[in-house]
C-alpha positions in Angstrom: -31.4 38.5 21.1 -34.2 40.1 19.3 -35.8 41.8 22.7 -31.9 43.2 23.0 -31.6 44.9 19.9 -35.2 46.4 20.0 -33.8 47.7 23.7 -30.8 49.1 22.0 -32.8 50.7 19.1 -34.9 52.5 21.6 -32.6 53.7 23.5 -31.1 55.2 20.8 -34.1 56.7 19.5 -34.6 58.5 23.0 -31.3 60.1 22.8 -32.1 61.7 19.6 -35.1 62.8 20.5 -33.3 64.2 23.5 -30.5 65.5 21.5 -33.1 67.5 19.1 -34.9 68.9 21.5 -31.9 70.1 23.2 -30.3 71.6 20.0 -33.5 73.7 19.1 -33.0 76.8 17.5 -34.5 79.6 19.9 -35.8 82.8 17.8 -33.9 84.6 16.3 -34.3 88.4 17.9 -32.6 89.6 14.6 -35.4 88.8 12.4 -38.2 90.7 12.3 -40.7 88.3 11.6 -40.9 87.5 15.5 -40.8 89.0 19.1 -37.1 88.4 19.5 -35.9 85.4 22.2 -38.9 84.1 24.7 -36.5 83.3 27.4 -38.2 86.3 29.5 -36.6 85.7 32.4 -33.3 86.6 31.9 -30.3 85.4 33.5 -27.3 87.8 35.5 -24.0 87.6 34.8 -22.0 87.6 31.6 -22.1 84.3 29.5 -19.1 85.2 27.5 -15.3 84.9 28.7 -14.3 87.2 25.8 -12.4 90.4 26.4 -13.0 92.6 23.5 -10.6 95.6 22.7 -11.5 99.0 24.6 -13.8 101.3 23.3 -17.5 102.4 23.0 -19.7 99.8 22.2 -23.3 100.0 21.2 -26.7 98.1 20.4 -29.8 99.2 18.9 -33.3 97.9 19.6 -36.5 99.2 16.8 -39.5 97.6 18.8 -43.3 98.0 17.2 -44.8 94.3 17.1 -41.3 93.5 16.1 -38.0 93.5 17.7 -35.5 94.8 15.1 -31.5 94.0 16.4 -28.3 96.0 16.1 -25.4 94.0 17.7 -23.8 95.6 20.1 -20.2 96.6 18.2 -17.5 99.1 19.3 -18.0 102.4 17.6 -15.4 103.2 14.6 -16.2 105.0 11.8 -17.6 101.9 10.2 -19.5 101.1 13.0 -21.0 104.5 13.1 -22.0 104.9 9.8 -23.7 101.1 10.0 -26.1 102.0 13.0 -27.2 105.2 11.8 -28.4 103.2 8.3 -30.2 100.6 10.5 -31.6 103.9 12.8 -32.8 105.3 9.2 -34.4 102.1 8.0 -37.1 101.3 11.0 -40.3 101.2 10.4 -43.6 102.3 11.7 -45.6 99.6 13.1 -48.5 98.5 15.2 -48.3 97.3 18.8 -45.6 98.4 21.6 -43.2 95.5 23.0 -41.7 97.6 25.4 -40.9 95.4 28.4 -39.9 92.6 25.4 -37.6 95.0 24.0 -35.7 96.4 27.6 -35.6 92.6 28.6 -34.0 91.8 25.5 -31.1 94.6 25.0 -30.6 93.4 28.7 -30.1 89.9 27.3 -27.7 91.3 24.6 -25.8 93.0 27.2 -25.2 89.3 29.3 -24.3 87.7 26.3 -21.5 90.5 24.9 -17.8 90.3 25.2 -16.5 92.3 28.2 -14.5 95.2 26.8 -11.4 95.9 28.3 -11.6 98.5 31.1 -15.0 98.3 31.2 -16.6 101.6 33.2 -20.3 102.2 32.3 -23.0 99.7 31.2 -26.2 101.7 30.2 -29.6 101.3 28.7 -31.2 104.3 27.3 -34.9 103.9 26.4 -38.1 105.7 24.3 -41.2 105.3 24.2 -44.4 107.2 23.7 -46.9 104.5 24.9 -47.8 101.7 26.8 -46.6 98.1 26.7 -48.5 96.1 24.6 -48.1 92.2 24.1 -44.4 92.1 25.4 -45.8 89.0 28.1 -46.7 86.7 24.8 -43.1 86.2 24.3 -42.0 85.6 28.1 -42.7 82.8 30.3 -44.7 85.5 32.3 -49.1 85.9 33.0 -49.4 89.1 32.4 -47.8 92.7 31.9 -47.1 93.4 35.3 -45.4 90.0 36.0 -43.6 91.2 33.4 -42.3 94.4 33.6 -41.3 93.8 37.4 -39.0 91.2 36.2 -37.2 93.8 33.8 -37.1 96.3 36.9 -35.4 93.6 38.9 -32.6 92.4 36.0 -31.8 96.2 35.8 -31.0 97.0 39.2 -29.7 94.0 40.5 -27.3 92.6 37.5 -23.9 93.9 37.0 -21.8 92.9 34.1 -18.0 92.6 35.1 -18.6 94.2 38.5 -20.1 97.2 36.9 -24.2 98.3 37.6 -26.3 99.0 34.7 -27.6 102.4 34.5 -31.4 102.5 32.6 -32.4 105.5 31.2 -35.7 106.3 29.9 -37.0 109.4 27.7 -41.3 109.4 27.5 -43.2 111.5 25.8 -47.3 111.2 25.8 -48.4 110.0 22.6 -51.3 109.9 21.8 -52.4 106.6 22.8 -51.9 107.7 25.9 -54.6 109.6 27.8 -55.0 111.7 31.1 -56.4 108.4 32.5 -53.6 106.3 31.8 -50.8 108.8 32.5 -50.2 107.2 36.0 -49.3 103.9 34.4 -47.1 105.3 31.8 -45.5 107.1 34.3 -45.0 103.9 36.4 -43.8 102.2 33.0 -41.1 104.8 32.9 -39.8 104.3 36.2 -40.2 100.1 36.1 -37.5 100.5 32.9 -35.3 103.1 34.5 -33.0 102.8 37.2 -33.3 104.4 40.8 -33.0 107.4 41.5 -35.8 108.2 39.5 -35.2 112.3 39.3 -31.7 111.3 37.7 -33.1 108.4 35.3 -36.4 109.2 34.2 -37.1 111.8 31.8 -40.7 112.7 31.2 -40.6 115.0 28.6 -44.2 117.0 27.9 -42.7 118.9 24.7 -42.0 116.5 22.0 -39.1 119.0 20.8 -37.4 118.7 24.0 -36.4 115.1 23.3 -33.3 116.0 21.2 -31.7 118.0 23.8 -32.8 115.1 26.6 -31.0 112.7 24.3 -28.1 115.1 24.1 -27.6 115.5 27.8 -27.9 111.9 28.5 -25.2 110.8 25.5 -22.6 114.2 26.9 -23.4 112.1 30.6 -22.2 108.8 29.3 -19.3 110.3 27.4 -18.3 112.1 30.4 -18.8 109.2 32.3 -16.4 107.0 30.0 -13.5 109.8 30.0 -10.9 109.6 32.8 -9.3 113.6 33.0 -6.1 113.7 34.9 -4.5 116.6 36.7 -0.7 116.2 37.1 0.8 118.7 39.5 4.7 118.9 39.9 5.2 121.8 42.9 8.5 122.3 45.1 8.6 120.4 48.2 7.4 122.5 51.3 8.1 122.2 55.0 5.6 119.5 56.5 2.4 120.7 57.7 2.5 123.3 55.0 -1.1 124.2 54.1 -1.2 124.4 49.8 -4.0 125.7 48.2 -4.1 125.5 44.1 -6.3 127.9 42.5 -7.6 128.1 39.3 -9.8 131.0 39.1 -8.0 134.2 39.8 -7.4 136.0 37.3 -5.9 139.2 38.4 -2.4 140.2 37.3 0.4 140.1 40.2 1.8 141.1 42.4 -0.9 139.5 44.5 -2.0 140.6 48.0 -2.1 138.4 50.6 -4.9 136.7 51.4 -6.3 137.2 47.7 -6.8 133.6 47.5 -9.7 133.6 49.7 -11.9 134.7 46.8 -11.4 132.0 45.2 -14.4 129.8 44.4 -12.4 126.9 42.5 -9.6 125.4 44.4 -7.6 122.4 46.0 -6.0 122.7 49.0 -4.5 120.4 51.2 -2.0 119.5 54.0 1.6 118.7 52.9 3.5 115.9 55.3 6.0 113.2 54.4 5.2 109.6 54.9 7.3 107.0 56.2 8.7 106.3 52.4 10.2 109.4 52.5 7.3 110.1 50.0 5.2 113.8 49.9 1.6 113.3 50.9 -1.6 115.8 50.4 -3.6 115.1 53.3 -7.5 116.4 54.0 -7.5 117.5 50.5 -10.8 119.9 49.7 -12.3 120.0 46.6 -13.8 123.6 45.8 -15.8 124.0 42.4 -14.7 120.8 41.5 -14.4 117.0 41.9 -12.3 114.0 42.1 -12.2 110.3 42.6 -8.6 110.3 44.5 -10.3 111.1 47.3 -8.6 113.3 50.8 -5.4 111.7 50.9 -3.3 112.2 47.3 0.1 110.8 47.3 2.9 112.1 45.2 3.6 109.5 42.3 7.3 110.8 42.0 9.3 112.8 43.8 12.1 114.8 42.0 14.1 116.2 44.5 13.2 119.4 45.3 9.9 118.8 43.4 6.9 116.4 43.8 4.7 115.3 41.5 0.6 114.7 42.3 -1.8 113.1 40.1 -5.6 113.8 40.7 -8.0 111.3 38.7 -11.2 112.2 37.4 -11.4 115.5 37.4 -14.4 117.5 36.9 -16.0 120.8 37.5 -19.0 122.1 39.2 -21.1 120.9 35.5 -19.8 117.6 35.4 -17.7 118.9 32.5 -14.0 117.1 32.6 -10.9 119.1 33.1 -9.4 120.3 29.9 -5.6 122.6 29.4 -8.2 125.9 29.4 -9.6 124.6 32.9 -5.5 125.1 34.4 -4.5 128.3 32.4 -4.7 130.6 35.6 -3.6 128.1 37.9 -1.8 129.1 40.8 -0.1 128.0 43.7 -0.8 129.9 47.6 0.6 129.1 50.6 -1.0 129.5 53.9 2.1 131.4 56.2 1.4 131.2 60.1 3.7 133.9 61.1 1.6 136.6 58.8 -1.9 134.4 59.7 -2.2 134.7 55.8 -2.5 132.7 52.6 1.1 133.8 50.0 0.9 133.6 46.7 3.6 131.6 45.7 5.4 133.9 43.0 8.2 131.4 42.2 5.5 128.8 40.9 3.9 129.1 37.5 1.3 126.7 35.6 3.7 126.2 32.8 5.6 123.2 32.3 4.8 122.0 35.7 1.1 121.0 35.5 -0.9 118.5 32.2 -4.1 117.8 31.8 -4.8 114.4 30.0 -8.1 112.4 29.1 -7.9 108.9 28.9 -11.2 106.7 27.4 -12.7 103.7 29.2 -15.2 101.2 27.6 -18.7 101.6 28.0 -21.5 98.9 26.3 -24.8 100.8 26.0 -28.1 99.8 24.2 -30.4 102.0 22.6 -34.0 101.0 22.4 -36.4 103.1 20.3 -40.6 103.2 20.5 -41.7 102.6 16.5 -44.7 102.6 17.0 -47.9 104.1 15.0 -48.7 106.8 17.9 -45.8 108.3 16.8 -46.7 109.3 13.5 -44.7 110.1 11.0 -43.1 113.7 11.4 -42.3 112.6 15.1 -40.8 109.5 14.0 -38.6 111.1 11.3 -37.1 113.4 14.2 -36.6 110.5 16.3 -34.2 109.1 13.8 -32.2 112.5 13.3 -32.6 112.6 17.7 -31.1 108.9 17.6 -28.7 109.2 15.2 -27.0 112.7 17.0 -27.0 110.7 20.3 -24.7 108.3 18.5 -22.3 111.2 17.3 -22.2 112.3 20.6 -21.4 109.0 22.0 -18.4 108.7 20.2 -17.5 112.3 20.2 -13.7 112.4 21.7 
């Protein structure tokens, strides 16, 4: 009975042991007093079933020898006015745990809530040196085991379907010299995503960053708006050509043919489909873009008019449409008989065309070099750079 109860007692004891070591506490990435998690290897996916409302959401990492957090949180006033305090309050410190600091805003990302319509996921990343240390908190040899691991995570994980895009500003600093400038630069592209001409920029001018983080925060915002064109036109013959343009400007009566000087149009071939539904077919795209494609169906017809919707349009700078980019819109029609494009004198822009912008979510981290190189004049301006980018972010 007594060799029973001495089995039963050890069991026990093994299970708590078990237990305990199962329940340990990993570091805490939010306190400053250590490197952040030391998973290092990352996992893909998303960890977390939760659908969070729609809207911009952003994380901050400070790295030095210390990872300093800012959850990832959807950008309201509050919000704003939160990260630009944490932004103000890093620190200058020793050491650069750049791969540590990438690997583990890629970790935050994973873990996050999925925000409803989810379009972008996005890393944007500065530094002014070279990785130092980041491999004592991973499971990894060395540096370069490393940082291939990081490139890897970023441009093979997607979060709800979507790719993460990695930008990275660099800027020499001056720990940096002519004979390490090839590794910095190959640090740069290991953190960014591919193409490299799109993702990385090297910036030799430390003044320059502002404006870098400025384009890349007007790219993201662009990239999270979704500008709508609505069209409502009478319904022509079949196999009517159409061509919409939106740049000329001359007062009418127009000539014929004057729509071949136009430089920003859409044009397209009008048929009816077996619905009894108007149809846009090889639809060209001139001075602009859109994401429905060469074959636009009408989403209402109104007899004698149809209605078209183009999504996501934008011009020839990316820019999305806005009510200014349809003020001299008008409608041509290409006539066989006169072998001529007719302007269309019975159709005017008002009342029968809208532009709307509709905002998708986006979950972006922002991972900022605070490190002594710096120093501190460049570092102040880093903050104002950082905090602007998140103005611009949540600019509508």
């Amino acid at each position: 009975m007594k060799r029973f109860t001495k089995a039963i007692v050890a069991i026990m004891l093994m299970v708590a042991v078990v237990v305990a070591i199962g329940c340990k506490k990993p570091n805490d990435p939010n306190n400053p007093n250590n490197g952040g998690n030391n998973g290092g290897n990352g996992s893909g996916g998303n960890n977390s079933g939760t659908e969070l409302p729609a809207g911009m959401y952003l994380g901050v990492i400070g790295f030095n020898q210390q990872l300093y957090t800012k959850p990832i949180t959807r950008l309201d006033a509050s919000a704003i006015n939160e990260t630009k305090q944490f932004i103000d309050g890093l620190q200058l410190g020793g050491a650069t745990l750049l791969y540590h600091a990438v690997n583990t805003s890629l970790d935050m990302l994973t873990s996050n809530g999925i925000p409803k319509d989810l379009i972008n996921v996005s890393i944007v990343n500065f530094t002014d040196g070279l990785d130092e240390g980041s491999y004592t908190f991973s499971n990894y040899s060395s540096g370069t085991q490393y940082l291939q691991a990081v490139t890897q995570r970023i441009r093979n994980e997607k979060i709800a379907d979507v790719s993460i895009e990695a930008h990275t500003i660099g800027t020499q600093g001056n720990d940096v010299f002519s004979y390490d400038l090839t590794e910095f630069l190959n640090n740069l592209n290991g953190i960014s995503s591919l193409p490299s001409e799109k993702y990385v920029h090297f910036v030799t001018n430390f003044s320059d960053v502002q404006a870098t983080f400025r384009e890349i925060a007007e790219n993201l915002h662009q990239q999270s708006t979704n500008s709508t064109l609505t069209l409502r036109l009478p319904v022509p013959d079949p196999n009517t050509r159409i061509r919409f343009c939106f740049d000329i400007t001359t007062a009418p009566p127009h000539e014929p043919n004057e729509a071949l000087q136009s430089q920003q149009y859409i044009e397209g071939v009008y048929i009816n489909n077996s619905e009894g539904k108007g149809v846009l077919t090889g639809v060209q795209y001139v001075g602009m873009s859109s994401t429905s494609g060469n074959t636009v169906t009408a989403v209402s017809m109104e007899p004698p008019f149809a209605v078209f919707k183009f999504e996501g349009m934008k011009d020839t700078d990316n820019n999305n449409f806005t009510n200014s980019t349809i003020a001299h819109l008008q409608e041509w029609k290409f006539n066989t008989n006169a072998n001529a494009w007719i302007h269309n004198s019975e159709w005017t822009n008002s009342g029968n065309t809208e532009v709307t912008n509709d905002y998708y979510s986006s979950l972006i981290m922002l991972n900022l070099d605070c490190s002594e190189s710096l120093g501190t004049e460049k570092f102040r301006d880093l903050k104002t750079f950082a905090k602007e980018f998140v103005d611009v972010l949540k600019t509508n």
